[in-house]
DSSP file (Angstrom, degrees, kcal/mol; ACC not computed):
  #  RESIDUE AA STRUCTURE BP1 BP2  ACC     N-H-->O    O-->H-N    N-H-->O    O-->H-N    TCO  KAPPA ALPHA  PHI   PSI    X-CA   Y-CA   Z-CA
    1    1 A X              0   0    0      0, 0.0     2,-0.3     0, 0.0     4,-0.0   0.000 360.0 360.0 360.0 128.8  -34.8  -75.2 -157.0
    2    2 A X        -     0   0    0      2,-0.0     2,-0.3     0, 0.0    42,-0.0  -0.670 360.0-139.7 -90.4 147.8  -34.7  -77.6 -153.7
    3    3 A X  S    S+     0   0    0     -2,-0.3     2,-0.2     2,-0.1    41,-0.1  -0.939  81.0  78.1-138.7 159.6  -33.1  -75.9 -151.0
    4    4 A X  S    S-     0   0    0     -2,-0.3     2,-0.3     1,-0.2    41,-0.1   0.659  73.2-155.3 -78.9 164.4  -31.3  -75.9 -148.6
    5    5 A X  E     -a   45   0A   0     39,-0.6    41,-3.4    -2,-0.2     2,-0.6  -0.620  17.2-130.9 -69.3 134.8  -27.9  -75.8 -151.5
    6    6 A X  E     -a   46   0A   0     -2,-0.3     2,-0.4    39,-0.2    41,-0.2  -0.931  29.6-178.3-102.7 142.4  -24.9  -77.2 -150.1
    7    7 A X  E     -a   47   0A   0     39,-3.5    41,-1.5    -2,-0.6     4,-0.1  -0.974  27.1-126.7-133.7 139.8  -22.2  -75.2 -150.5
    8    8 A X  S    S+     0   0    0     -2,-0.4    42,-0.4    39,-0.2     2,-0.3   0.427  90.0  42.5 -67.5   5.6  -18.4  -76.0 -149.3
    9    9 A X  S    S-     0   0    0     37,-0.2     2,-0.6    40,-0.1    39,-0.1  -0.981 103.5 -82.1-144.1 152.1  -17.6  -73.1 -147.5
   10   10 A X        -     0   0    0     -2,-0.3    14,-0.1    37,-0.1    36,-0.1  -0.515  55.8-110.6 -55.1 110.2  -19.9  -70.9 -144.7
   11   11 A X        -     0   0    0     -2,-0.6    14,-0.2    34,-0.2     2,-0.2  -0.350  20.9-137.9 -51.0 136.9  -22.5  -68.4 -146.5
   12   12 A X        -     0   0    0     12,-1.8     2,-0.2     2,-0.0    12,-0.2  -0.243  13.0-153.1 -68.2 141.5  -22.0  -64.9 -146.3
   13   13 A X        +     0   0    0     10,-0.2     2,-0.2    -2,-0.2    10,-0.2  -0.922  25.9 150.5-112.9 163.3  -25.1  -62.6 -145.7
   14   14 A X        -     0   0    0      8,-0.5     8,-1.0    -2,-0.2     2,-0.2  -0.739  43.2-112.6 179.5 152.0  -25.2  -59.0 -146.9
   15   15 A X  B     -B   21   0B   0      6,-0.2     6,-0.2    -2,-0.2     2,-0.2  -0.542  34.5-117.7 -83.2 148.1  -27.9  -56.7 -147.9
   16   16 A X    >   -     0   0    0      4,-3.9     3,-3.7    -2,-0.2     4,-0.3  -0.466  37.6-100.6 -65.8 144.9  -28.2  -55.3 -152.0
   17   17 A X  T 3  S+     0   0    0      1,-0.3    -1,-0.1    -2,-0.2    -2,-0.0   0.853 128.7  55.8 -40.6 -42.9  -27.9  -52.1 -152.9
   18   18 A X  T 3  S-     0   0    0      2,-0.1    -1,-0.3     1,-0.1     3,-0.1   0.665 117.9-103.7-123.5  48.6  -31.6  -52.5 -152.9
   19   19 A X  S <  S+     0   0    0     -3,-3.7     2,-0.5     1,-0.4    -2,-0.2   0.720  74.3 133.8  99.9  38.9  -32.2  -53.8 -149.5
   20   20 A X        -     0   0    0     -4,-0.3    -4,-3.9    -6,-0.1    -1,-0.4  -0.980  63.3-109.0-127.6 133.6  -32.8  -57.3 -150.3
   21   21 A X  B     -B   15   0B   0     -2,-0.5    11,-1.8    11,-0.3     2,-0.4  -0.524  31.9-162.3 -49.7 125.2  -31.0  -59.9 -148.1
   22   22 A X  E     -C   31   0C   0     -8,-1.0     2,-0.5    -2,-0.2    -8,-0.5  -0.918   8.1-173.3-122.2 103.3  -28.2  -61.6 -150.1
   23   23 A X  E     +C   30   0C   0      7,-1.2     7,-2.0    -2,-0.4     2,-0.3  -0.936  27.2 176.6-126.0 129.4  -26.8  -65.2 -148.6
   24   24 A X  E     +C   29   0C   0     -2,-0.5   -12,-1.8     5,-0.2     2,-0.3  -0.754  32.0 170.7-125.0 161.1  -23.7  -66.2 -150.8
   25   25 A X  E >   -C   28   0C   0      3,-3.3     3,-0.7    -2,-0.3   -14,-0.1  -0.817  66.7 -45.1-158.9 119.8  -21.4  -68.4 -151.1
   26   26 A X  T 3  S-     0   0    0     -2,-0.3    -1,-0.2     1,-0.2    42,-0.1  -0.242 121.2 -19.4  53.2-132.8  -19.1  -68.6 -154.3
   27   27 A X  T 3  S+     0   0    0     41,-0.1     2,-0.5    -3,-0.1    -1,-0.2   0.940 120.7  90.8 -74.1 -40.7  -21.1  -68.2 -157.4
   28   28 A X  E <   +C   25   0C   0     -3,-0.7    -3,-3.3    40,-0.1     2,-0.5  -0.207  48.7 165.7 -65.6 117.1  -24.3  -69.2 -155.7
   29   29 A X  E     +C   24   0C   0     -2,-0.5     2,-0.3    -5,-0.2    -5,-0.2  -0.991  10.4 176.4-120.8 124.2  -25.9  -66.0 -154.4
   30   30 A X  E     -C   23   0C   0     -7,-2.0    -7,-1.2    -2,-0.5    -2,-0.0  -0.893  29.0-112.5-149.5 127.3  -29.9  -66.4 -153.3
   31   31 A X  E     -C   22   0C   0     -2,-0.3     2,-0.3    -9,-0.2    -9,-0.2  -0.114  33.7-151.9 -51.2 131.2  -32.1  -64.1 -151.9
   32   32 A X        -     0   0    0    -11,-1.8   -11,-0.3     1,-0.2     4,-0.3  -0.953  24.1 -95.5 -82.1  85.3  -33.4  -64.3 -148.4
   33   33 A X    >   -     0   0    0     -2,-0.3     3,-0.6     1,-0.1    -1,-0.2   0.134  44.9-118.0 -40.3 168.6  -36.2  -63.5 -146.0
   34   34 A X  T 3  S+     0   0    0      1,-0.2    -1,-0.1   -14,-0.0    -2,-0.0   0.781 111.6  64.3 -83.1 -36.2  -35.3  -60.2 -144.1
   35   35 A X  T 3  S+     0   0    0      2,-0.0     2,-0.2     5,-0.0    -1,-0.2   0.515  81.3 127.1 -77.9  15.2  -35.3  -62.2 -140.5
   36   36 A X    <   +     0   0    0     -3,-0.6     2,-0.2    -4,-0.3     5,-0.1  -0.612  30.7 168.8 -89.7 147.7  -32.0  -64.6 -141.7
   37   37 A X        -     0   0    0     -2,-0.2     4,-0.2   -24,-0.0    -1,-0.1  -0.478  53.2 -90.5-117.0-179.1  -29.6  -64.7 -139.9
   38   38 A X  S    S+     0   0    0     -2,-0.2     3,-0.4     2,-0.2   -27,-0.1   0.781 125.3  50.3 -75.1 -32.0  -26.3  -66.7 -139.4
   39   39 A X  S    S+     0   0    0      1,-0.2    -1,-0.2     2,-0.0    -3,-0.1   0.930 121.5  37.2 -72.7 -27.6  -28.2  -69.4 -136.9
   40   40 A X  S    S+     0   0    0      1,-0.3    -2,-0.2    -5,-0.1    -1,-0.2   0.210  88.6  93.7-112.1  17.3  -30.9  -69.7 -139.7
   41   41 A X  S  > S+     0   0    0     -3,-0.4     4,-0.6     1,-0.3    -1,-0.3  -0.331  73.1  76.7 -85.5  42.8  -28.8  -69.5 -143.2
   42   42 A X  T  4 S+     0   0    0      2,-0.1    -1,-0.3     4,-0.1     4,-0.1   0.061  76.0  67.0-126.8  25.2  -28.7  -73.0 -143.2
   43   43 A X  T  4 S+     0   0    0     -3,-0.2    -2,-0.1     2,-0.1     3,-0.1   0.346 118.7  24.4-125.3   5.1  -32.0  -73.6 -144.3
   44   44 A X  T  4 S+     0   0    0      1,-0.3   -39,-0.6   -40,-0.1     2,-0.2   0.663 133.2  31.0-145.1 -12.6  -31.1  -72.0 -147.6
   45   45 A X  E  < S-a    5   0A   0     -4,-0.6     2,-0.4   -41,-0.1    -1,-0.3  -0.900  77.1-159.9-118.5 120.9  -27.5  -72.5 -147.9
   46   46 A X  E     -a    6   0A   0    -41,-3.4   -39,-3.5    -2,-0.2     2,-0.9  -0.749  11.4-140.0-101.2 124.8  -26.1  -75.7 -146.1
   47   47 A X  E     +a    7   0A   0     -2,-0.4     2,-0.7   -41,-0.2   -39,-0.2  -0.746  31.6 161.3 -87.4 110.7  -22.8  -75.9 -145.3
   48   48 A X        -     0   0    0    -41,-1.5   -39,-0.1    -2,-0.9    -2,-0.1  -0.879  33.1-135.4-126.6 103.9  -21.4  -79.1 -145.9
   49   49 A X        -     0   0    0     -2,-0.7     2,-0.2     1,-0.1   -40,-0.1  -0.035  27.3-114.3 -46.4 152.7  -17.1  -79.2 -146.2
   50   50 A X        -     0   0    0    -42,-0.4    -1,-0.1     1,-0.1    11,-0.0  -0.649  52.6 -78.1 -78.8 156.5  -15.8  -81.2 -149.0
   51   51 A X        -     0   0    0     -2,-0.2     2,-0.3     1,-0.1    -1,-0.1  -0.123  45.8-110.4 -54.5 157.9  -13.7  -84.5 -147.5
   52   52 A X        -     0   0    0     -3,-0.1     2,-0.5    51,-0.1    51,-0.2  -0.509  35.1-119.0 -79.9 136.2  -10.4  -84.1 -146.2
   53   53 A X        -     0   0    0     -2,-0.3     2,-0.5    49,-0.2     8,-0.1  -0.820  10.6-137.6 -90.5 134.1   -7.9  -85.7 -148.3
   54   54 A X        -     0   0    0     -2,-0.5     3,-0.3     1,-0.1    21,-0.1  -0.783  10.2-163.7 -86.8  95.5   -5.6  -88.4 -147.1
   55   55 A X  S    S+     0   0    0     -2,-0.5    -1,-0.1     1,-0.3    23,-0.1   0.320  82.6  62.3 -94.0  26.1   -2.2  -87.6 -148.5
   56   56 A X  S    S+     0   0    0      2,-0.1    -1,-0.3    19,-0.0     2,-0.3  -0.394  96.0  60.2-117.6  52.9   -1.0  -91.2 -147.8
   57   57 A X  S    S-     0   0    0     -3,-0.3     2,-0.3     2,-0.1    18,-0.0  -0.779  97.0-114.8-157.2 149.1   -3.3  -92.9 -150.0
   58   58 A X        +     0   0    0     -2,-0.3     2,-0.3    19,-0.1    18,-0.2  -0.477  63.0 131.1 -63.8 136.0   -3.0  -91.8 -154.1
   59   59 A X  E     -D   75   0D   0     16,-2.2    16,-3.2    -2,-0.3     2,-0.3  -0.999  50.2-121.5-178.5 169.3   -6.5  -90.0 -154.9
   60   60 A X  E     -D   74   0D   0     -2,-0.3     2,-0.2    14,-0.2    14,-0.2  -0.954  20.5-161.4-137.1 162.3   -7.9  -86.9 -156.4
   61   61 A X  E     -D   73   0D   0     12,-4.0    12,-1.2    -2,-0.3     2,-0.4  -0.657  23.7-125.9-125.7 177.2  -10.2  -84.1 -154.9
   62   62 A X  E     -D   72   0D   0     10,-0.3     2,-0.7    -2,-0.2    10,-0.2  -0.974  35.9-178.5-117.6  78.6  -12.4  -81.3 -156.3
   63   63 A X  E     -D   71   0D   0      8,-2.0     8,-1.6    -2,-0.4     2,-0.3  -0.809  22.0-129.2-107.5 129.1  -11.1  -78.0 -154.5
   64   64 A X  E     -D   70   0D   0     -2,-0.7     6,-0.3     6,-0.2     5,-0.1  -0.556  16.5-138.2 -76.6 148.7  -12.9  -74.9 -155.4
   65   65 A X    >   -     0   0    0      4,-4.6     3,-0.9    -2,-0.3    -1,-0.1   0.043  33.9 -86.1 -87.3-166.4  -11.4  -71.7 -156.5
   66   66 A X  T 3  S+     0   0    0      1,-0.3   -40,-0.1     2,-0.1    -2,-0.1   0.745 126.0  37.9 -98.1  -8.2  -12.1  -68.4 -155.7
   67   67 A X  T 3  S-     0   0    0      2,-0.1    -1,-0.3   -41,-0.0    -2,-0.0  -0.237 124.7 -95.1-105.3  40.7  -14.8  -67.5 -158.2
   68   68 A X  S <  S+     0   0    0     -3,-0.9    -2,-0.1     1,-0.2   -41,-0.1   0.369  76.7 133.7  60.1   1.9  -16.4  -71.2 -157.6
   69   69 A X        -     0   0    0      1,-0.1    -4,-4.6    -5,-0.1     2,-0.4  -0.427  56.2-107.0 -76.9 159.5  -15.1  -73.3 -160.2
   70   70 A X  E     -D   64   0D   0     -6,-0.3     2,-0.2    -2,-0.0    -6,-0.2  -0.711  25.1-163.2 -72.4 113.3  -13.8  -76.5 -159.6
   71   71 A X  E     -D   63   0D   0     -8,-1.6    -8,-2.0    -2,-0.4     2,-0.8  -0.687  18.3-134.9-104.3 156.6  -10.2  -77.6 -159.7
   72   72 A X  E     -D   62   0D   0     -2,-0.2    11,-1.4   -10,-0.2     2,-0.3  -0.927  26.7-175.0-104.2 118.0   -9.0  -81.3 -159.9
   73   73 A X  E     -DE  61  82D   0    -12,-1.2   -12,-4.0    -2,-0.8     2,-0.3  -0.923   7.4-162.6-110.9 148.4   -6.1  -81.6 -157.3
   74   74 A X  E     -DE  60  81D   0      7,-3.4     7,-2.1    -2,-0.3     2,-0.3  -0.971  19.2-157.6-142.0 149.7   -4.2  -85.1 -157.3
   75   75 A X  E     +DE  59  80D   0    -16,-3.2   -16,-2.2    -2,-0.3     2,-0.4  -0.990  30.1 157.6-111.3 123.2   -2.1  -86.8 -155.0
   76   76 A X  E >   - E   0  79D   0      3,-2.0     3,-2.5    -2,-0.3    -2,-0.1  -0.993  60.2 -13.1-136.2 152.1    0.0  -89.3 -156.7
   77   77 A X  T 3  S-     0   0    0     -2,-0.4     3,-0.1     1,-0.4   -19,-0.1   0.733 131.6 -47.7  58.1  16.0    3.4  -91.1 -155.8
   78   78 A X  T 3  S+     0   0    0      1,-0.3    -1,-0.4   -23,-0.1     2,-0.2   0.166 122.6 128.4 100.9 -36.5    4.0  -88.7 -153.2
   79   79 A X  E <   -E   76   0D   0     -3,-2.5    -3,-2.0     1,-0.0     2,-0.3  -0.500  39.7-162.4  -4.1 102.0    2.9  -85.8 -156.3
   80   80 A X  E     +E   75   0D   0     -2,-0.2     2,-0.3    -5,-0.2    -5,-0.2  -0.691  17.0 157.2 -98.9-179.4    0.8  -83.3 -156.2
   81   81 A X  E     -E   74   0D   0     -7,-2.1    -7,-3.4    -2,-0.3     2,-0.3  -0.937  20.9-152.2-159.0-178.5   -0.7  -81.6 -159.0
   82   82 A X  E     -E   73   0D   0     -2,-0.3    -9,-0.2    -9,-0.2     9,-0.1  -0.990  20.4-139.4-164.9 135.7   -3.6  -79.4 -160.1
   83   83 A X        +     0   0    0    -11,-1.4     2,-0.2    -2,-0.3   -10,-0.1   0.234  68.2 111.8 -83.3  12.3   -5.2  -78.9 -163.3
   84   84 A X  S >> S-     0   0    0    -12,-0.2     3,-2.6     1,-0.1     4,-1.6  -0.631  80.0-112.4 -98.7 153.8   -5.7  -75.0 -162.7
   85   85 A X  H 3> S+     0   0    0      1,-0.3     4,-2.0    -2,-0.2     5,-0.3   0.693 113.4  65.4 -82.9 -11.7   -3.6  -72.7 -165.0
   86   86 A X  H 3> S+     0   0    0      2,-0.2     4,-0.9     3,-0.1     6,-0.6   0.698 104.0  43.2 -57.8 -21.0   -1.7  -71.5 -162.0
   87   87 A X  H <> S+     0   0    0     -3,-2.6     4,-1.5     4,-0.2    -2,-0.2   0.740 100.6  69.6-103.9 -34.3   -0.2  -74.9 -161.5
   88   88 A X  H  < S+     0   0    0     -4,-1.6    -2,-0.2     2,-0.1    -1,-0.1   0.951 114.0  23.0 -51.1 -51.7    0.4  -75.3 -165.1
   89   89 A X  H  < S+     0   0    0     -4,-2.0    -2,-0.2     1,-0.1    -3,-0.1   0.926 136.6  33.7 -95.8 -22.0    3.6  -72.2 -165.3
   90   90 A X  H  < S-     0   0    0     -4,-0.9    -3,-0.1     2,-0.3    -2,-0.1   0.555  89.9-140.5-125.8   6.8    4.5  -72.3 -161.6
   91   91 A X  S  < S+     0   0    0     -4,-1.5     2,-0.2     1,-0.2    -4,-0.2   0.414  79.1  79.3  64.8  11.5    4.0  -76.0 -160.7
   92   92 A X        +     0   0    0     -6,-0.6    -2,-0.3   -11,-0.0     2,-0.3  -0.894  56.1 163.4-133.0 159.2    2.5  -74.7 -157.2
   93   93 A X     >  -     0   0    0     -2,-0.2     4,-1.0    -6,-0.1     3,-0.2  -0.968  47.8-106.3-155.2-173.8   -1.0  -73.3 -156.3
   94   94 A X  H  > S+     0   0    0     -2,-0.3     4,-2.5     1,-0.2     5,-0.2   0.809 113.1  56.9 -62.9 -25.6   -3.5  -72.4 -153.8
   95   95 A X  H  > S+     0   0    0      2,-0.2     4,-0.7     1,-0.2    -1,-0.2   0.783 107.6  48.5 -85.5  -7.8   -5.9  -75.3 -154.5
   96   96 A X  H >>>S+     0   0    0     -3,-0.2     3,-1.6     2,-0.2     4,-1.3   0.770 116.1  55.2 -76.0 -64.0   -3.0  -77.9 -153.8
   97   97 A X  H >X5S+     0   0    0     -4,-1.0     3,-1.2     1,-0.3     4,-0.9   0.931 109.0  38.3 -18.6 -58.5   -2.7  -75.6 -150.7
   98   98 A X  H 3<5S+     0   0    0     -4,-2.5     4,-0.4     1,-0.3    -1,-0.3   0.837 107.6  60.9 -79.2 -26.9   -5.8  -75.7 -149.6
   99   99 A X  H <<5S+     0   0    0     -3,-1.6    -1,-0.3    -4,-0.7    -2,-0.2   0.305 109.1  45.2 -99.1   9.9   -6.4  -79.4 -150.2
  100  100 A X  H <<5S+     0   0    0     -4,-1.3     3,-0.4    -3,-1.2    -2,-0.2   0.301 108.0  66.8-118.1  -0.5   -3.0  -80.5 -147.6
  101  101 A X  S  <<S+     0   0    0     -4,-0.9    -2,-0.2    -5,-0.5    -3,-0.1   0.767  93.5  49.4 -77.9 -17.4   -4.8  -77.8 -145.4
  102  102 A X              0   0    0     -4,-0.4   -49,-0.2     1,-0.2    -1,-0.2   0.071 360.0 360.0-104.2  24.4   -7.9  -80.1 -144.9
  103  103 A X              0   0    0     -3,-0.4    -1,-0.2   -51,-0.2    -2,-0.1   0.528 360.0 360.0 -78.9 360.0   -5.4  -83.4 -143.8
């Protein structure tokens, strides 16, 4: 595995139940030296945001969910939508949310 992982969001630390340093981020969870810390997680998770989306241009984004999958959000015509099954009955979701929060 080549490290650092880039991950979209800032890694978590937290120790296992049996004492092993844990730095997570979504589904990706990897074990630690004991001295990391929050200045030095970045040498084994990188945080690197996904781009902001530009909601005056037609385009689609990749916004992760909360157990780390990927959702497809699109801007078209002024339209957003999202292929996650939340957006499917209630024609709103968080990952459209979240993707006019990063404008």
């Amino acid at each position: 595995m080549k490290l650092p992982i880039k991950v979209p969001f800032p890694p978590i630390l937290f120790t296992s139940n049996e004492g092993k340093l844990i730095a997570a981020c979504g589904s990706v969870w990897l074990e630690v030296p004991p001295e990391t810390n929050h200045a030095t997680v970045g040498q084994y998770l990188l945080f690197e945001p996904y781009p902001k989306p530009d909601p005056s241009k037609n385009g689609s984004w990749e916004i992760p969910g909360s157990q780390g999958k990927l959702y497809k959000v699109t801007l078209r015509s002024g339209q957003w939508t999202c292929d996650c099954v939340g957006f499917g009955f209630r024609r709103k979701c968080k990952h459209i949310v979240k993707a006019k929060e990063l404008k």
